[in-house]
N, C-alpha and C positions, 0 to 999 in steps of 0.2 A: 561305378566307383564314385566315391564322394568326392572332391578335391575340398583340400584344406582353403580354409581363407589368408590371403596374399596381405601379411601386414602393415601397418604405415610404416612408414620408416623417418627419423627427421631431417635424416640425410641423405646422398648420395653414397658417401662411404660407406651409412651403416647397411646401406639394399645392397652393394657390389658384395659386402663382406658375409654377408645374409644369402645370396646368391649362389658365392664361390663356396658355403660350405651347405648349400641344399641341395635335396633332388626335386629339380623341378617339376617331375611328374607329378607328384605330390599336391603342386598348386595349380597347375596348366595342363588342359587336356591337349596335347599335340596333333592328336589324330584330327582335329577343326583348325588346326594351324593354316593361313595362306600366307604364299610366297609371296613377299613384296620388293616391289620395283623401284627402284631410286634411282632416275636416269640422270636426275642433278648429281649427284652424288661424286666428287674426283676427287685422285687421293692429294693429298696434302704435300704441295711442295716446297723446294728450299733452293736457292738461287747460289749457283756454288763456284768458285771462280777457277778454271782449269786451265794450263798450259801448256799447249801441244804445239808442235812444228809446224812450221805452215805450210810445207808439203802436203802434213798429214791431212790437215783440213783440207787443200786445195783435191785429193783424194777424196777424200769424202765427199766432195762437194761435186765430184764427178760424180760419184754412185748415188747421189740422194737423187741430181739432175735425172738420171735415168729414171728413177721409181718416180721420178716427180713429186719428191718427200724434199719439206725443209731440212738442210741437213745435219740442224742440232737435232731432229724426230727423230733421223735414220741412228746418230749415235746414242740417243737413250735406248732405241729398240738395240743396237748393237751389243748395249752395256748389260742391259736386262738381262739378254740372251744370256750372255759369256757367265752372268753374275749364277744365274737359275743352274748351266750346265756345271759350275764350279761345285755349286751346293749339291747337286747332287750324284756327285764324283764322292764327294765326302761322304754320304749317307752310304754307297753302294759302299767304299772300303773306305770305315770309317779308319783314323791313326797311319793311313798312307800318306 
């Protein structure tokens, strides 16, 4: 199959807008597609300022101790967790 030719674009918007209403197959053969690796790659953070009991922390700070995790890691992996199991409590019965 022929693929179409990929055309210039002067912008950034006009390729996203170009993009979002094309079938790529069209211009890209996928079947020569490779997987690429981007091991620099980490998502983008935001430094947020939280207030917890000091128990709570002092807790935590036991439990990170055992995994031998610092234990602002242990409560993002905590946070993540809780956030991933909430999302998809909603997906399984969405309007509950």
């Amino acid at each position: 199959m022929k693929r179409k030719e990929i055309p210039e674009f002067e912008d950034e918007a006009e390729e996203r807008r170009f993009w979002s209403q094309t079938d790529s197959t069209d211009y890209v053969d996928w079947s020569q597609a490779q997987r690429l690796q981007l091991p620099e790659l980490h998502p983008t953070l935001k430094t947020i300022s939280l207030r917890l009991p000091v128990s709570l922390i002092a807790e935590l700070k036991v439990l990170a101790n055992k995994r031998d995790v610092p234990y602002q890691s242990l409560l993002k992996t905590y946070l993540a967790d809780r956030v991933r199991e909430e999302l998809e409590r909603q997906t399984v019965s969405p309007g509950a």
